[in-house]
KETI-350267 format. One record per atom (N, C-alpha, C): atom name; z, x, y. Coordinates in Angstrom, 3 decimals. Last residue first. Layout:
<rs>
atom, w, u, v
CA, Z, X, Y .
...
</rs>
This chain:
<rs>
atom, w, u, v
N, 15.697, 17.517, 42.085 .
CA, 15.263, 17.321, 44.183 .
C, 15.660, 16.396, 44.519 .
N, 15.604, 17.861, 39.686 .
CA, 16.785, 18.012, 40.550 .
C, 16.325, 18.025, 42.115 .
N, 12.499, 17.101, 38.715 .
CA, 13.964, 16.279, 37.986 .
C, 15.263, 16.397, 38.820 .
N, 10.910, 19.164, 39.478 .
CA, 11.415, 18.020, 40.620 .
C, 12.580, 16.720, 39.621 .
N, 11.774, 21.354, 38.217 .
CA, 12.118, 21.108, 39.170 .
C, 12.348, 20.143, 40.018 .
N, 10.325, 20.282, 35.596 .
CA, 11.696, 20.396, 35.532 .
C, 12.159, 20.759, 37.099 .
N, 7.660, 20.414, 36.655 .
CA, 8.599, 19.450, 36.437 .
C, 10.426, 19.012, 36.625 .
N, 7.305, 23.198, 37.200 .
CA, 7.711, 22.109, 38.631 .
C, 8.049, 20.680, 37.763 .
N, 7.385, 24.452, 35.223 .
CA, 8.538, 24.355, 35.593 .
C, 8.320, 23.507, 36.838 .
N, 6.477, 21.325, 32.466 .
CA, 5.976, 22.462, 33.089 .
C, 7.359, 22.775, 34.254 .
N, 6.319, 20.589, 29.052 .
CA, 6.861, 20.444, 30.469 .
C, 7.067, 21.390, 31.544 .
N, 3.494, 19.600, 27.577 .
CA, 4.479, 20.361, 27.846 .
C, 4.922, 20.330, 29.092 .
N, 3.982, 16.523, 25.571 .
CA, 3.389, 16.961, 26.391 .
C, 3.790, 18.273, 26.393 .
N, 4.034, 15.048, 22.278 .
CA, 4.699, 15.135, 23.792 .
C, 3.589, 16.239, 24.399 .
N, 3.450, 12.872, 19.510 .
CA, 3.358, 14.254, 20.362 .
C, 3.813, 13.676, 21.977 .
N, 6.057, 11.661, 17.538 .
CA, 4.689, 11.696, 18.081 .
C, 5.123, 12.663, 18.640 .
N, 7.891, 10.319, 14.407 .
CA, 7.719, 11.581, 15.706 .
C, 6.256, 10.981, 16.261 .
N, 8.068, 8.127, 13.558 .
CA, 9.247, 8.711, 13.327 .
C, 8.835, 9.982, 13.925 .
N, 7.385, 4.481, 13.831 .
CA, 7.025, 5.499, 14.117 .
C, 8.132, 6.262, 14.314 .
N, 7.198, 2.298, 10.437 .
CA, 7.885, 2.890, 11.677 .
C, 7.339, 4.462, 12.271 .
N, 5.593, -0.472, 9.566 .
CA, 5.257, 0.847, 9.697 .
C, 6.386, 1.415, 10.776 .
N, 7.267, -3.026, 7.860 .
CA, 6.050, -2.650, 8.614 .
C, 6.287, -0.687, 8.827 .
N, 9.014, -4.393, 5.659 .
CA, 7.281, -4.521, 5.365 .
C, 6.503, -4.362, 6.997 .
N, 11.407, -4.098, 5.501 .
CA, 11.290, -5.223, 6.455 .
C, 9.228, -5.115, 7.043 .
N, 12.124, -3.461, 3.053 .
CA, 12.654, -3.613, 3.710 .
C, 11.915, -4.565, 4.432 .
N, 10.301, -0.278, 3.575 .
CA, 9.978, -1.466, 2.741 .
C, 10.543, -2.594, 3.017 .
N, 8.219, 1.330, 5.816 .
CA, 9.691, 0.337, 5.764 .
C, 9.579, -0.579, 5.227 .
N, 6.857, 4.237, 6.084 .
CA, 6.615, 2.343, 5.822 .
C, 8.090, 2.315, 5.771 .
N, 6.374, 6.143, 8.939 .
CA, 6.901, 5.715, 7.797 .
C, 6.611, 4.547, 7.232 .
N, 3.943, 8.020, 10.718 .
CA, 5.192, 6.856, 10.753 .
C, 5.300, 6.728, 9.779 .
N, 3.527, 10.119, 13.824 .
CA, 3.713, 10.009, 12.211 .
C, 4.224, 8.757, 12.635 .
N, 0.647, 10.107, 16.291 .
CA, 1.990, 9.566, 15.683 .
C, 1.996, 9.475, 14.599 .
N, -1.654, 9.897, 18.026 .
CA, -1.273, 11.181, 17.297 .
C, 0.422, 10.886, 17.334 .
N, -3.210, 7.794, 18.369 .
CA, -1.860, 7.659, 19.616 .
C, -1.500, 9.149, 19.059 .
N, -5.261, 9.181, 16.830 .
CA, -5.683, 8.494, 18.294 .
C, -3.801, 8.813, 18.912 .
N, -4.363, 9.597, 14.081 .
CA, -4.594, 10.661, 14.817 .
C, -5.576, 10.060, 16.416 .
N, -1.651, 8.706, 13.205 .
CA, -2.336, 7.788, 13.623 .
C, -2.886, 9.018, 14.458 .
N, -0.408, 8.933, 9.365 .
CA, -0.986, 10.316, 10.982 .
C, -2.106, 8.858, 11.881 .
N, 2.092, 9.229, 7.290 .
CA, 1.171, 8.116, 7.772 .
C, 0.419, 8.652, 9.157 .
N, 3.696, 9.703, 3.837 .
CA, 3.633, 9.943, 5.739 .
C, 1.942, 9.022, 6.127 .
N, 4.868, 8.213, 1.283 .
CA, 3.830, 9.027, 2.083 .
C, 3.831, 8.743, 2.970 .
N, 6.644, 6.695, -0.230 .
CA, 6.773, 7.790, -0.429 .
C, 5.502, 8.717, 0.120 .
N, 6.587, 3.914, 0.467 .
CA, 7.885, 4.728, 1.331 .
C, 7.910, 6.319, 0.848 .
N, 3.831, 2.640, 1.213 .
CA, 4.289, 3.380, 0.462 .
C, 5.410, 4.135, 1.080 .
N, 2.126, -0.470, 2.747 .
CA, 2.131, 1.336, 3.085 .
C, 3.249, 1.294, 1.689 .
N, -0.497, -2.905, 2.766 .
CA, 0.901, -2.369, 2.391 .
C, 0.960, -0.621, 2.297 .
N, -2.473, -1.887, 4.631 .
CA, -1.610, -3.337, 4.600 .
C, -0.271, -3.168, 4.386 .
N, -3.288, 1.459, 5.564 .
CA, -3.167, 0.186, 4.847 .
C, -1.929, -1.045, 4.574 .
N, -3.994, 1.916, 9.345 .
CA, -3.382, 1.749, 7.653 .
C, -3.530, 1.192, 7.118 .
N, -6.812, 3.261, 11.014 .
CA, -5.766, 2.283, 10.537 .
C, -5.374, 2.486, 9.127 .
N, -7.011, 6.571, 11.761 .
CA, -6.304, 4.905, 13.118 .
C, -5.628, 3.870, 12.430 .
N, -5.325, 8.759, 9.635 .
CA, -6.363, 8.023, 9.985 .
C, -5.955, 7.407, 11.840 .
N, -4.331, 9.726, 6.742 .
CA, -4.862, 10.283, 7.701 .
C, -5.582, 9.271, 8.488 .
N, -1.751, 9.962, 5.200 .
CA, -2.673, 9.309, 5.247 .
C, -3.023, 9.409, 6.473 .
N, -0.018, 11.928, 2.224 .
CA, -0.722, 11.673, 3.794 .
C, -1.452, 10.818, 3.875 .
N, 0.152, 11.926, -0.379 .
CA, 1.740, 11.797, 0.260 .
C, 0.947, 11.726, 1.826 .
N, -2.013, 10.389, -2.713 .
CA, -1.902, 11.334, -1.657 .
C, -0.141, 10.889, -0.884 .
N, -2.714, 8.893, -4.629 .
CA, -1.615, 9.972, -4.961 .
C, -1.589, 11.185, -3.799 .
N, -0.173, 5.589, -5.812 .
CA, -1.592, 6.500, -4.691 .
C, -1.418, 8.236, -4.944 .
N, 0.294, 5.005, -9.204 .
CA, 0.452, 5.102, -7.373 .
C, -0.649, 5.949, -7.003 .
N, -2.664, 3.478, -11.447 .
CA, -1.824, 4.709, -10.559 .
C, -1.606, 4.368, -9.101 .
N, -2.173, 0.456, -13.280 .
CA, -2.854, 1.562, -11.878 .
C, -1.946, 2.641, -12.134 .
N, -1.344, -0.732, -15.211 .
CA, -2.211, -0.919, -15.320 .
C, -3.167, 0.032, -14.497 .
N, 0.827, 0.245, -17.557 .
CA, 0.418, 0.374, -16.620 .
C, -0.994, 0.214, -16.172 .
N, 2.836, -2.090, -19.528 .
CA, 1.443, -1.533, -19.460 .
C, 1.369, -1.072, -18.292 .
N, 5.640, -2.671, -21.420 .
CA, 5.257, -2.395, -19.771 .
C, 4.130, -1.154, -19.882 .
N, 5.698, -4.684, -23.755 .
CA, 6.622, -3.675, -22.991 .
C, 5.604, -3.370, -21.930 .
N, 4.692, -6.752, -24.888 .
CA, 5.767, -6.666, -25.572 .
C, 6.400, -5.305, -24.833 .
N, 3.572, -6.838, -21.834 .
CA, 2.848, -7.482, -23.102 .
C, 3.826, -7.393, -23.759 .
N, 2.882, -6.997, -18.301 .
CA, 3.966, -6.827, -19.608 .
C, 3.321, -7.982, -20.901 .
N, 1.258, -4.897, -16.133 .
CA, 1.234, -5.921, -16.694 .
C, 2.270, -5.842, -18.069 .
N, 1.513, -3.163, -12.783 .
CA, 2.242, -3.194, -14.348 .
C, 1.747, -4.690, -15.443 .
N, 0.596, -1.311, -9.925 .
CA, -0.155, -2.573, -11.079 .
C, 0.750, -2.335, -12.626 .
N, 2.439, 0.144, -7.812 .
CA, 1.588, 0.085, -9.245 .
C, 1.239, -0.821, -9.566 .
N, 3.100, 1.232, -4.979 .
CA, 2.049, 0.466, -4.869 .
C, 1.210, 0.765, -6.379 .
N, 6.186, 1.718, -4.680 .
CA, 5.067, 2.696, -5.537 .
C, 3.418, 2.185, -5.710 .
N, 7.021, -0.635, -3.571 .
CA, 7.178, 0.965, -3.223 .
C, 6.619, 1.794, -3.959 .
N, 6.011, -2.831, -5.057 .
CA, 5.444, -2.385, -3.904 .
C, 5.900, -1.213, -3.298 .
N, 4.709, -3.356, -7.626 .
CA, 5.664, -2.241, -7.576 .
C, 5.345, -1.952, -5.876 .
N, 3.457, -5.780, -9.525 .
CA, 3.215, -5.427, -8.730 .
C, 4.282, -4.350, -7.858 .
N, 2.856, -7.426, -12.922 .
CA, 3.914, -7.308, -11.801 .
C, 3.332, -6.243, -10.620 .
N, 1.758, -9.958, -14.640 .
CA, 0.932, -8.632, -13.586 .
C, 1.822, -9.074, -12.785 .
N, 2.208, -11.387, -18.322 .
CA, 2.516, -11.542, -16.029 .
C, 2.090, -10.133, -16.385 .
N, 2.134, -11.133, -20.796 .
CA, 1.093, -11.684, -19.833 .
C, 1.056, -11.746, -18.625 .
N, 5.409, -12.257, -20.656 .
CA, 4.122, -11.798, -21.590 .
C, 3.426, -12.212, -20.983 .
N, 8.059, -11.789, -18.459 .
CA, 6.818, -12.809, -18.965 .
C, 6.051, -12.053, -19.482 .
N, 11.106, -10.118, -18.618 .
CA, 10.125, -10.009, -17.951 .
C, 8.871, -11.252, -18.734 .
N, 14.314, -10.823, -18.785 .
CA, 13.378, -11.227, -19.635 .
C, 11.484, -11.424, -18.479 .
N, 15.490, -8.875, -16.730 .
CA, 16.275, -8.970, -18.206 .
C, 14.846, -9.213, -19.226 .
N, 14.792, -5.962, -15.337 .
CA, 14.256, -7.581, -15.193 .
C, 14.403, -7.908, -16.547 .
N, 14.964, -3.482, -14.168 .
CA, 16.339, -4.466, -14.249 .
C, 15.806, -6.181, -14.888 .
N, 12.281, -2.372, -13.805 .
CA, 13.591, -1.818, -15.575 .
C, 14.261, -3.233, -15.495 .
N, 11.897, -3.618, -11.571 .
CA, 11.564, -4.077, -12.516 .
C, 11.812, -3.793, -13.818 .
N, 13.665, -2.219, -10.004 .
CA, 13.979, -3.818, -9.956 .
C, 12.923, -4.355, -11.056 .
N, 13.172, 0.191, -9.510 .
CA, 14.218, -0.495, -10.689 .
C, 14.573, -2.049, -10.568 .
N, 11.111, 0.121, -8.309 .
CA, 10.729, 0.216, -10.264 .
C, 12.074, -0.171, -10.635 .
N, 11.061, -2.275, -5.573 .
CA, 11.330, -1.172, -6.224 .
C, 10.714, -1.414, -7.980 .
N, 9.738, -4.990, -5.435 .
CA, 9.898, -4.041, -4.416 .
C, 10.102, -3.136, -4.932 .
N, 7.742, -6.954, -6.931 .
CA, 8.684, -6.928, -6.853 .
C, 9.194, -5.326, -5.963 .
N, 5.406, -9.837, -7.319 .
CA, 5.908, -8.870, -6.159 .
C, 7.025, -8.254, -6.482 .
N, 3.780, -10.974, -9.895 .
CA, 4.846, -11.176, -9.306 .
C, 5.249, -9.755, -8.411 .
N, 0.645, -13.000, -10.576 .
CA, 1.235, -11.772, -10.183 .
C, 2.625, -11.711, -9.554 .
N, -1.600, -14.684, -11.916 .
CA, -0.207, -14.559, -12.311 .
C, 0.813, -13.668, -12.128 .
N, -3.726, -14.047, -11.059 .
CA, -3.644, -15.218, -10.489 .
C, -1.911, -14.880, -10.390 .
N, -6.711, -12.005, -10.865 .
CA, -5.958, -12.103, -11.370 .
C, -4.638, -13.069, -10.524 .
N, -10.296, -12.053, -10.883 .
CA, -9.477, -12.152, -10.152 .
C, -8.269, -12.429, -11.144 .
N, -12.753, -9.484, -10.674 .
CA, -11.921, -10.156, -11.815 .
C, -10.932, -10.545, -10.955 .
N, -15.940, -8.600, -10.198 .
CA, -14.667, -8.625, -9.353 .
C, -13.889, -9.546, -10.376 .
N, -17.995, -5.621, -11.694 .
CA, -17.431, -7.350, -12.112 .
C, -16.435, -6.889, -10.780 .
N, -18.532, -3.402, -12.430 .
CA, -19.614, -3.772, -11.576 .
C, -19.215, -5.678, -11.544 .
N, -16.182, -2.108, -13.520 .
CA, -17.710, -2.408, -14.182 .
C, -18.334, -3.428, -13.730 .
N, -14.296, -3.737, -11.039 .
CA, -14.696, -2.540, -12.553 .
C, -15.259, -3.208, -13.705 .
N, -11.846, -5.129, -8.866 .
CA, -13.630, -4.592, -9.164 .
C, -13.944, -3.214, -10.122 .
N, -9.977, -6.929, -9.181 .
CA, -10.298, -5.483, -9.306 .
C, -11.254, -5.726, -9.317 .
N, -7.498, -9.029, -7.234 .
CA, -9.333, -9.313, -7.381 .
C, -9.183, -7.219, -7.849 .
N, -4.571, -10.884, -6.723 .
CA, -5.331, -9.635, -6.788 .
C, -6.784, -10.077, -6.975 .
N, -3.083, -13.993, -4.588 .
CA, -3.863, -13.190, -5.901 .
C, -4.047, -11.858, -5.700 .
N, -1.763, -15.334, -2.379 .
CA, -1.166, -14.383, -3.487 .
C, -2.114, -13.975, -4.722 .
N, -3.426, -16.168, -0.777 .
CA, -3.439, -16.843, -2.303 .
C, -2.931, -16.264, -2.816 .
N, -3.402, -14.648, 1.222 .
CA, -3.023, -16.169, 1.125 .
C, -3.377, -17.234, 0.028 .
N, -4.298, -11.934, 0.484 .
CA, -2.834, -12.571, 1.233 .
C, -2.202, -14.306, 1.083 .
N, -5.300, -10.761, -1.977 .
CA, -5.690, -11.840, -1.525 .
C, -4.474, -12.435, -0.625 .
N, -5.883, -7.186, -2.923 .
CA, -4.959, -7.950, -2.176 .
C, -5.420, -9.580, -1.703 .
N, -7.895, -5.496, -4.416 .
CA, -7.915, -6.304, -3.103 .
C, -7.096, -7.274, -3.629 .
N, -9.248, -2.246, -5.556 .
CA, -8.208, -3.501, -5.500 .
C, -7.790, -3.852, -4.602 .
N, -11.684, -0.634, -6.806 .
CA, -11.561, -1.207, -5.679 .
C, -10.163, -2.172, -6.175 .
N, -13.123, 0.177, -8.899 .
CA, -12.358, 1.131, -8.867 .
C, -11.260, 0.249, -7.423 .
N, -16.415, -0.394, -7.896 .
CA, -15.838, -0.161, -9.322 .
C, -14.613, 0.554, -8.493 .
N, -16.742, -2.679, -5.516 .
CA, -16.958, -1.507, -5.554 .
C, -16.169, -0.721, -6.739 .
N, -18.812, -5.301, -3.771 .
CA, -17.880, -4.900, -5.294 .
C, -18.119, -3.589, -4.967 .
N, -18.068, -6.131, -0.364 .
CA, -19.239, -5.466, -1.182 .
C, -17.982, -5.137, -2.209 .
N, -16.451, -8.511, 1.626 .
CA, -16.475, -6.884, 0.808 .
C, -17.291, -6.980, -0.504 .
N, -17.121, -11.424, 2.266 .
CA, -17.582, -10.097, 2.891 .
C, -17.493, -8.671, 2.257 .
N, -15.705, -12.459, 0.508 .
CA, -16.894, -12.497, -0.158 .
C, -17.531, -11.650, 0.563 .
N, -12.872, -12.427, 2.151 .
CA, -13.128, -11.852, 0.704 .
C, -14.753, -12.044, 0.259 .
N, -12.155, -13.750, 4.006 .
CA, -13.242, -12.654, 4.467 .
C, -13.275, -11.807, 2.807 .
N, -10.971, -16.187, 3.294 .
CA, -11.980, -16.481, 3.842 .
C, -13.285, -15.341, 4.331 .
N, -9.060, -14.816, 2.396 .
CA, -9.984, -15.285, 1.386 .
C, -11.251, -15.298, 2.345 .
N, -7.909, -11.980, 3.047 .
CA, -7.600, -13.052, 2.949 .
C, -9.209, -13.989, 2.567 .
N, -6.938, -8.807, 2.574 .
CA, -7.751, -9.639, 2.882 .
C, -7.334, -10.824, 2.631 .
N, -6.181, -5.372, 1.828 .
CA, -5.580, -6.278, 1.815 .
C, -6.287, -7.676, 3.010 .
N, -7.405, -2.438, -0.764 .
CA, -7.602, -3.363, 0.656 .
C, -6.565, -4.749, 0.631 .
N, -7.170, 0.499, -1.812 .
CA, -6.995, -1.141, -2.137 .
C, -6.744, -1.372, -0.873 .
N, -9.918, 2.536, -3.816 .
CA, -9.003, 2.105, -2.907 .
C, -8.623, 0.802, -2.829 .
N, -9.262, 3.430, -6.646 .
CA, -10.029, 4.647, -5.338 .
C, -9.618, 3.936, -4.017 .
N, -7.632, 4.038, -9.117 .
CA, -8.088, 2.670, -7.702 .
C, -8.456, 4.166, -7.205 .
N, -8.463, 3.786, -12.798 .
CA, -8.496, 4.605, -11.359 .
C, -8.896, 3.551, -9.732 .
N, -6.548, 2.189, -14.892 .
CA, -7.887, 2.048, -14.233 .
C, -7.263, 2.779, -12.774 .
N, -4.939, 3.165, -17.878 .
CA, -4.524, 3.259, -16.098 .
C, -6.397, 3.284, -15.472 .
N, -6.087, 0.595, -20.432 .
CA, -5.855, 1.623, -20.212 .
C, -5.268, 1.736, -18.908 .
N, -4.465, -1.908, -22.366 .
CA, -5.307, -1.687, -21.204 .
C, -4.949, -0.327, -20.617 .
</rs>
C-alpha cells in the first residue's frame, strides 16, 4: 500500500460522523470507537484494528508487532500498517505551523500552534495529550505605567 496523501484529519465521534461530507485524502479519528475512517476514491473505509502508540521508538521497540494491525504514531501523527515489516501508510503533517482559532484534536510535538484571536503560541504535550501555551502577546508599557507601579 502505497503513502496516501492526508490533506486533512479530523477527530469526531460517531454520532457526528455521517455529518462530514467524503473528501478523497480526509482521515477521521472515531473517538469513541477507537476506529479510523479514510476517505479515497470517493469511498469512506473504516479501519477497526488500530493500536495508539506515542513515539516511533516505541514502535522500532515492539518485539512482535501483528500482521495486519494499523499502528498509529501519535507524535508524528503516521498511519503504519505491519505486514512482514512496516508499511507506511500516511505522511506526518508537513507544516511545523498551524495557523488558526481551532486545533486539531491531536496536535504534534513537532509544530508550533498560532491562536491568532487570544494571539498565543502553544505546544502539544504528548504526555499528558493537551496544548500548552508557551508565549502570547503583551501590551506596551507605557511611562505612566511604570510610574504608577511606585506611587
Amino acid at each position: 500500500m502505497a503513502a496516501t496523501p492526508i490533506m486533512s484529519m479530523i477527530a469526531t465521534t460517531t454520532d457526528k460522523l455521517s455529518q462530514l461530507p467524503i473528501k478523497n485524502g480526509q482521515l477521521i479519528f472515531v473517538r469513541d470507537k477507537q476506529t479510523i475512517a479514510l476517505d479515497y476514491s470517493d469511498k469512506r473505509t473504516f479501519y477497526h484494528e488500530i493500536i495508539s502508540l506515542d513515539t516511533e521508538a516505541d514502535r522500532l521497540a515492539l518485539e512482535s508487532p501483528i500482521k495486519g494491525t494499523f499502528y498509529f504514531v501519535i507524535d508524528t501523527a503516521i498511519l503504519y500498517r505491519y505486514e512482514t515489516e512496516w508499511i507506511k501508510v500516511t505522511n506526518g503533517p508537513q507544516s511545523i505551523l498551524c495557523i488558526g482559532v481551532e486545533f486539531p484534536e491531536l496536535g504534534s510535538s513537532a509544530s508550533l500552534y498560532v491562536n491568532t484571536v487570544d494571539k498565543e503560541i502553544s505546544i502539544w504535550d504528548a504526555e499528558n495529550r493537551k496544548y500548552v501555551v508557551v508565549a502570547d502577546s503583551t501590551k506596551e508599557v507605557t511611562n505612566e505605567d511604570i510610574d504608577s507601579l511606585f506611587s
